[in-house]
N, CA, C and O atoms as a GROMACS GRO file, in nm:
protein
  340
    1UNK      N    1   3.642   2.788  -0.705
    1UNK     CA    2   3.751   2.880  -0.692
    1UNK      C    3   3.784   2.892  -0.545
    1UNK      O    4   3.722   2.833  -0.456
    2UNK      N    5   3.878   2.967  -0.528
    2UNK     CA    6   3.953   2.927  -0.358
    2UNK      C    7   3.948   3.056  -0.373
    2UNK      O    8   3.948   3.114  -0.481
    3UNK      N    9   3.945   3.119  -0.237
    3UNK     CA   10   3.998   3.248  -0.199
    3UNK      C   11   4.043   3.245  -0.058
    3UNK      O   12   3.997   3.177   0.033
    4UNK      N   13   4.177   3.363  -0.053
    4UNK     CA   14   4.190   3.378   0.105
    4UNK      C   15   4.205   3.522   0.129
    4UNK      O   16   4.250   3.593   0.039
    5UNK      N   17   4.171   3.572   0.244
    5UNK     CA   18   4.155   3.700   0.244
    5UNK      C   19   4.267   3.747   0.363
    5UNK      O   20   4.214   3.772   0.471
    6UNK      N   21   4.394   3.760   0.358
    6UNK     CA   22   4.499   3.773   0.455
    6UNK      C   23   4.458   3.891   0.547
    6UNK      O   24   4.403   3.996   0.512
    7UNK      N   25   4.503   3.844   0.694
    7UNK     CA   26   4.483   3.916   0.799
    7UNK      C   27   4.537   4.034   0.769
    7UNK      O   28   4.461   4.115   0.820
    8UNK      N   29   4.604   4.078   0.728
    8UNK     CA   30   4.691   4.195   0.725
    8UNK      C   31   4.518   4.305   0.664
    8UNK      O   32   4.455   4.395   0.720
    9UNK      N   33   4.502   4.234   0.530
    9UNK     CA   34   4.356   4.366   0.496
    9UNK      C   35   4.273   4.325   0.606
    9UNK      O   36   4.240   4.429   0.664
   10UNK      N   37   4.221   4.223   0.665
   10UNK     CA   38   4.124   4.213   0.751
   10UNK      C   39   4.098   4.121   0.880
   10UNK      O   40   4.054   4.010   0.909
   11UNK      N   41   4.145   4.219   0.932
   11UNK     CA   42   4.204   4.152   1.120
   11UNK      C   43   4.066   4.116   1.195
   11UNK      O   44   4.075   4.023   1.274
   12UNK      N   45   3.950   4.172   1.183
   12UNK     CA   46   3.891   4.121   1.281
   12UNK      C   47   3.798   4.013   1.242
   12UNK      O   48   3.764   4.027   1.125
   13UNK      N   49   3.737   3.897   1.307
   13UNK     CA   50   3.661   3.787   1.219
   13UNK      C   51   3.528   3.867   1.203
   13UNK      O   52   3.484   3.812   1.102
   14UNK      N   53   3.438   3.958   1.236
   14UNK     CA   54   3.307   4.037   1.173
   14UNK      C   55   3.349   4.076   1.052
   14UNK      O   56   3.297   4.023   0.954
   15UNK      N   57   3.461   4.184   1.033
   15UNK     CA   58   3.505   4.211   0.881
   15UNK      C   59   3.521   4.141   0.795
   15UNK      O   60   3.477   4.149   0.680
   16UNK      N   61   3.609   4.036   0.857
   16UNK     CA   62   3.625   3.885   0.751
   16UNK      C   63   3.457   3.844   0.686
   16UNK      O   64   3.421   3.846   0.568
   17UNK      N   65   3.407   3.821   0.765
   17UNK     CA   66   3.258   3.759   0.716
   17UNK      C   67   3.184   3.858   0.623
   17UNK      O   68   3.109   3.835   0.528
   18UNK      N   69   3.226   3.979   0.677
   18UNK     CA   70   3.171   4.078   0.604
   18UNK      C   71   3.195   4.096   0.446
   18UNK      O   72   3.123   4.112   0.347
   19UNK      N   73   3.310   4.086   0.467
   19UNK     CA   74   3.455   4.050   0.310
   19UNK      C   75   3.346   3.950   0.208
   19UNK      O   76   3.273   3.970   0.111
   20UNK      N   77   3.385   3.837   0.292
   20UNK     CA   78   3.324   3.754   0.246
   20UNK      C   79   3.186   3.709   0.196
   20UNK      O   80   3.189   3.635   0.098
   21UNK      N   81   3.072   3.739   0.244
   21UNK     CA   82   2.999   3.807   0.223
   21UNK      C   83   2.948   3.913   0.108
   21UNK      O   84   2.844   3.915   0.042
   22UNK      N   85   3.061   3.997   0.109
   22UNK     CA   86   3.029   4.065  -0.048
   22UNK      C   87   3.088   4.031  -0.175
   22UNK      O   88   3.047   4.077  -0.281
   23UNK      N   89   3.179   3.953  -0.165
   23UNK     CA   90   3.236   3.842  -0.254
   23UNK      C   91   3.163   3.748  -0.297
   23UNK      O   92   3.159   3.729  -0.419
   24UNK      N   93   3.103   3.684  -0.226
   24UNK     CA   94   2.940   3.617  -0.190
   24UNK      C   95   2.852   3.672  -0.294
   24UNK      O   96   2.831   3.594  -0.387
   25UNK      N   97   2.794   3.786  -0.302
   25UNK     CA   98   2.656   3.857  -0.333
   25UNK      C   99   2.745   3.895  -0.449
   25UNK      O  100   2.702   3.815  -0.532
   26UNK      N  101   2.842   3.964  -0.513
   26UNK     CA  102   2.917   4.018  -0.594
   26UNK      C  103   2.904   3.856  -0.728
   26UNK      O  104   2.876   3.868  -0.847
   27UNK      N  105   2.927   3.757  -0.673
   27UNK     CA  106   2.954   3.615  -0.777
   27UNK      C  107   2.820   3.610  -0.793
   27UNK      O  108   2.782   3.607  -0.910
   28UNK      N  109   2.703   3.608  -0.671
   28UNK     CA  110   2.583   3.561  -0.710
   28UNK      C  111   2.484   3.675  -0.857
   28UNK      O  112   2.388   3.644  -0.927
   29UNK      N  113   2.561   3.799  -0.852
   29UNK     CA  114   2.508   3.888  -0.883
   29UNK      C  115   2.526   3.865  -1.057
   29UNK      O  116   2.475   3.942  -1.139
   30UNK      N  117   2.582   3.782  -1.083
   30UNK     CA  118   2.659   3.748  -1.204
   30UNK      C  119   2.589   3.722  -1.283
   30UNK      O  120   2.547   3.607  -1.271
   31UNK      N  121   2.541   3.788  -1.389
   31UNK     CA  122   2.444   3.737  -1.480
   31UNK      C  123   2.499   3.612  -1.567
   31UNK      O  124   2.603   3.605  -1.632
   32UNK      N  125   2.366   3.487  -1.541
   32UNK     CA  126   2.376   3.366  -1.561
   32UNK      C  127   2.383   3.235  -1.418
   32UNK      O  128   2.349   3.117  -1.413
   33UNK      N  129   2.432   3.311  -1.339
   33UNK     CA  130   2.465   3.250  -1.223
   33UNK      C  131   2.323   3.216  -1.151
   33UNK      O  132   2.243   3.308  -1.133
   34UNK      N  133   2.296   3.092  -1.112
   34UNK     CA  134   2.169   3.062  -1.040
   34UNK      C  135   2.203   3.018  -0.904
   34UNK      O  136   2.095   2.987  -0.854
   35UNK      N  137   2.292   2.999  -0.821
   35UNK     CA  138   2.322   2.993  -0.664
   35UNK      C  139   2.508   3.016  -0.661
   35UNK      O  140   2.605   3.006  -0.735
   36UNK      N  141   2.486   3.038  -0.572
   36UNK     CA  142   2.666   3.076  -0.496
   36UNK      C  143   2.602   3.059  -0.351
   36UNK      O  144   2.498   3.088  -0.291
   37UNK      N  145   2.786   2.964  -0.318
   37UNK     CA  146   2.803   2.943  -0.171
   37UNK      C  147   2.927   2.950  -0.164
   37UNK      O  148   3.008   2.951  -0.256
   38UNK      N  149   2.952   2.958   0.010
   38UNK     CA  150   3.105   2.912   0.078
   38UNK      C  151   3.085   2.800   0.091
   38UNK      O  152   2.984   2.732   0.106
   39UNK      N  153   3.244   2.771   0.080
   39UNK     CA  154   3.269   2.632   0.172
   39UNK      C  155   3.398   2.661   0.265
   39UNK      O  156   3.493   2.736   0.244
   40UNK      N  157   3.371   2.578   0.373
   40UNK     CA  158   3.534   2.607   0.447
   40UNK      C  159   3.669   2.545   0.347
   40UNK      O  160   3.783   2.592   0.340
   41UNK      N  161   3.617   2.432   0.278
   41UNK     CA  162   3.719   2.314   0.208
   41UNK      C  163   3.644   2.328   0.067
   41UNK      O  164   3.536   2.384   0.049
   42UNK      N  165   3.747   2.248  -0.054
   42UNK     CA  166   3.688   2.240  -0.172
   42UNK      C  167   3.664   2.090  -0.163
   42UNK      O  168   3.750   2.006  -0.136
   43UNK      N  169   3.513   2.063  -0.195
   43UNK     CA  170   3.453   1.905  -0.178
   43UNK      C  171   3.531   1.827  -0.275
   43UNK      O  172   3.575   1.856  -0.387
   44UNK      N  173   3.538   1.711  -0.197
   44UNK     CA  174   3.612   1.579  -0.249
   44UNK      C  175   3.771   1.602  -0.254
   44UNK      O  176   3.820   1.502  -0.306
   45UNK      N  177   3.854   1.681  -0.224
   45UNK     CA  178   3.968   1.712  -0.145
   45UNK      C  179   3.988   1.632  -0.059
   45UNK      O  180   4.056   1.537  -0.100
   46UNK      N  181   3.957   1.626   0.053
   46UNK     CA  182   4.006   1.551   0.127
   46UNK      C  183   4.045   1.599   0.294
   46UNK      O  184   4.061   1.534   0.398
   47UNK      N  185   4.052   1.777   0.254
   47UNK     CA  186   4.098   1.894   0.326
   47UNK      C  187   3.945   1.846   0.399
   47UNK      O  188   3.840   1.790   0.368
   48UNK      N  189   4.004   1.903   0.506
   48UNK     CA  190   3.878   1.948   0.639
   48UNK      C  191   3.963   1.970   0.815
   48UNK      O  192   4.072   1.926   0.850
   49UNK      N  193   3.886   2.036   0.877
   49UNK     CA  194   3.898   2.088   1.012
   49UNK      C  195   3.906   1.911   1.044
   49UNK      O  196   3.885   1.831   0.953
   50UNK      N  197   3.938   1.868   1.179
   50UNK     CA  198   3.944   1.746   1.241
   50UNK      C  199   3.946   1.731   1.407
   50UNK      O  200   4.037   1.731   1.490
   51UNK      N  201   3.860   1.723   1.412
   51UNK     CA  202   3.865   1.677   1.617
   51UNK      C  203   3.809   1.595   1.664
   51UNK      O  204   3.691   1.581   1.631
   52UNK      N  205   3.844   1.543   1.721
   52UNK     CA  206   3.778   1.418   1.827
   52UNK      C  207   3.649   1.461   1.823
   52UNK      O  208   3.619   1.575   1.788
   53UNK      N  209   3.546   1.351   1.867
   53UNK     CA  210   3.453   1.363   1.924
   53UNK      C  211   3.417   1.251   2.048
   53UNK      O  212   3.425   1.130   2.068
   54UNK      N  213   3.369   1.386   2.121
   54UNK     CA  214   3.348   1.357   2.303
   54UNK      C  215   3.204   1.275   2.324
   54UNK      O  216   3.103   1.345   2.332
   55UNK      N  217   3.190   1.152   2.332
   55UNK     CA  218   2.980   1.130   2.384
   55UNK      C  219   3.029   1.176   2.545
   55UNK      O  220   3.125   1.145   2.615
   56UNK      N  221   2.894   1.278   2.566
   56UNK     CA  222   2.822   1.313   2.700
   56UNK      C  223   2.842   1.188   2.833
   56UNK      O  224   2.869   1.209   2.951
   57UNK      N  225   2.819   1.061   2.766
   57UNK     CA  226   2.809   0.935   2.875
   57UNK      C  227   2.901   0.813   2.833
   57UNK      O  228   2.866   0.695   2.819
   58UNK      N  229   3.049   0.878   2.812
   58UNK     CA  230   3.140   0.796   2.776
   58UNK      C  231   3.285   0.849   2.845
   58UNK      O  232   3.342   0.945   2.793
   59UNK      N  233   3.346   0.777   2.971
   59UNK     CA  234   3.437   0.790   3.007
   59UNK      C  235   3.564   0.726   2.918
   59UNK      O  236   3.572   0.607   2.885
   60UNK      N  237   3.657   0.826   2.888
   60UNK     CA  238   3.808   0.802   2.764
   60UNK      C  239   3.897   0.802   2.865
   60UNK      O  240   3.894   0.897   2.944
   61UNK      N  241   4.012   0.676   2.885
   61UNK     CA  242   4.112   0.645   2.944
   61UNK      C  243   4.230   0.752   2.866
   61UNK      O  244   4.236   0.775   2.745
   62UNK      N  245   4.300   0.796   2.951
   62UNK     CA  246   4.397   0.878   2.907
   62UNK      C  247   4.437   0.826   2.771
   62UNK      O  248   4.414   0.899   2.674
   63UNK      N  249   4.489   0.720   2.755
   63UNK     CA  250   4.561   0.670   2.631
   63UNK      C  251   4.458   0.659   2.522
   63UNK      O  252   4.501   0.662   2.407
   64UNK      N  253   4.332   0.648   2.540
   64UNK     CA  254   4.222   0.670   2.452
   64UNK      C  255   4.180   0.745   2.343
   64UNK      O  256   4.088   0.822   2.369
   65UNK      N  257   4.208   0.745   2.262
   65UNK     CA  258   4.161   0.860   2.134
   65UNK      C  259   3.998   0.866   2.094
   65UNK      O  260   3.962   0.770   2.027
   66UNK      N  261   3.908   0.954   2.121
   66UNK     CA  262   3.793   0.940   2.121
   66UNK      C  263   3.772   0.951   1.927
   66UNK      O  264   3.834   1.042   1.871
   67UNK      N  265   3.712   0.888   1.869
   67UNK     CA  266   3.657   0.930   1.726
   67UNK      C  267   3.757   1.044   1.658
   67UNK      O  268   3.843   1.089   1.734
   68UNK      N  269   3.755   1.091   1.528
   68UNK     CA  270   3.798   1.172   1.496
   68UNK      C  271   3.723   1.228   1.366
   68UNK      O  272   3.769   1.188   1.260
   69UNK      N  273   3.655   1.282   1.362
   69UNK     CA  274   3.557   1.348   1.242
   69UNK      C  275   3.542   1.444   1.136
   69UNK      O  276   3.435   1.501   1.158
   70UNK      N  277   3.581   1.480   1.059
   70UNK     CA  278   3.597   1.614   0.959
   70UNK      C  279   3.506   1.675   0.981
   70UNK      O  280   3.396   1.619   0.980
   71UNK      N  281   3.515   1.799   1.007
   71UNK     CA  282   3.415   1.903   0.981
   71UNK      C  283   3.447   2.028   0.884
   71UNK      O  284   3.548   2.099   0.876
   72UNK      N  285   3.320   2.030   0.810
   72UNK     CA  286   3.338   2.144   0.693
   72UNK      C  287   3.198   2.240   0.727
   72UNK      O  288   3.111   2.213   0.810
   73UNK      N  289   3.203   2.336   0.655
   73UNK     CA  290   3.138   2.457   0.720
   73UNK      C  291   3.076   2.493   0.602
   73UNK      O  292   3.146   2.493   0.501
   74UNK      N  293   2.937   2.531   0.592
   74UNK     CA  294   2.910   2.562   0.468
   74UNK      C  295   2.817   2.672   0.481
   74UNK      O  296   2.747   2.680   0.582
   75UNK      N  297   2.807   2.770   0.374
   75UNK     CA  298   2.726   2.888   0.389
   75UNK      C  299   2.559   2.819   0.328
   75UNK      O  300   2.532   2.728   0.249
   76UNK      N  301   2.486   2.900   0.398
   76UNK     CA  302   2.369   2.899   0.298
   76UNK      C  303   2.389   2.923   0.104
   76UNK      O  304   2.476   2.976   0.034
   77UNK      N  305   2.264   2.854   0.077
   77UNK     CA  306   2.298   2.844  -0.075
   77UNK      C  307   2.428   2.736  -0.132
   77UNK      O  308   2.430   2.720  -0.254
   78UNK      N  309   2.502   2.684  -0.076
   78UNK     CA  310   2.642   2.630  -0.117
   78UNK      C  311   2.552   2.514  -0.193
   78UNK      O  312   2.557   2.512  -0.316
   79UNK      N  313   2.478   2.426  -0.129
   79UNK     CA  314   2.386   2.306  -0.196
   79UNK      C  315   2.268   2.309  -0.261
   79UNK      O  316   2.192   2.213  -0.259
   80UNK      N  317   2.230   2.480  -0.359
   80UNK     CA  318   2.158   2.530  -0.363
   80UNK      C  319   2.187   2.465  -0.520
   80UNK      O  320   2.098   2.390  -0.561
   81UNK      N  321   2.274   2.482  -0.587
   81UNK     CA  322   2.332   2.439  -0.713
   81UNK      C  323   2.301   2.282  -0.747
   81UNK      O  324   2.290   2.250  -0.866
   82UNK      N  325   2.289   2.195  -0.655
   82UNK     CA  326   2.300   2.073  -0.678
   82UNK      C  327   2.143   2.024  -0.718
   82UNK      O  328   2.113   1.942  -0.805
   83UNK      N  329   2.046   2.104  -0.624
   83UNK     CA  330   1.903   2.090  -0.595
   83UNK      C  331   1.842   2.095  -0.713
   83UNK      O  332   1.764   2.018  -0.770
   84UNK      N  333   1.907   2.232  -0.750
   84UNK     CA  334   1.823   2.283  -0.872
   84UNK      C  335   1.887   2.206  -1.024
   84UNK      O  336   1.843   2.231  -1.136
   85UNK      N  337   1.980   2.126  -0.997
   85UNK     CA  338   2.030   2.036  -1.092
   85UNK      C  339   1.923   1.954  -1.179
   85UNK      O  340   1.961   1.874  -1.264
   0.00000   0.00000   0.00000
């Protein structure tokens, strides 16, 4: 399931997590339910954050595009479901 929690109810990012968080514990609390997690993206989508990546001992010529890598963000428990599979 997707959720978004619009700035307007919750402006600061501590509250957000907080939100989230009890949304979190509220699904896990679910009788029947054996793990709940976040994810930043829904897996196998395709969706993800994206930025270069910099090596420490690698000079990039202006015109150079260093790597470019997805990153997804995951809460504790999110791969908790798969384990216990």
């Amino acid at each position: 399931m997707r959720i978004s929690i619009p700035e307007s109810l919750v402006n600061e990012q501590v509250q957000l997590v907080r939100a989230q968080q009890e949304i979190l514990d509220k699904i896990a609390a679910i009788p029947g339910v054996s793990a709940a997690g976040l994810s930043s993206t829904i897996p196998m989508t395709g969706d993800a954050w994206q930025d270069p990546i910099f090596a420490q001992d690698r000079v990039y010529a202006e015109s150079q595009i260093p790597p470019v890598r997805r990153f997804k963000f995951v809460s504790p428990g999110l791969l908790k479901q798969w384990a216990t599979a």
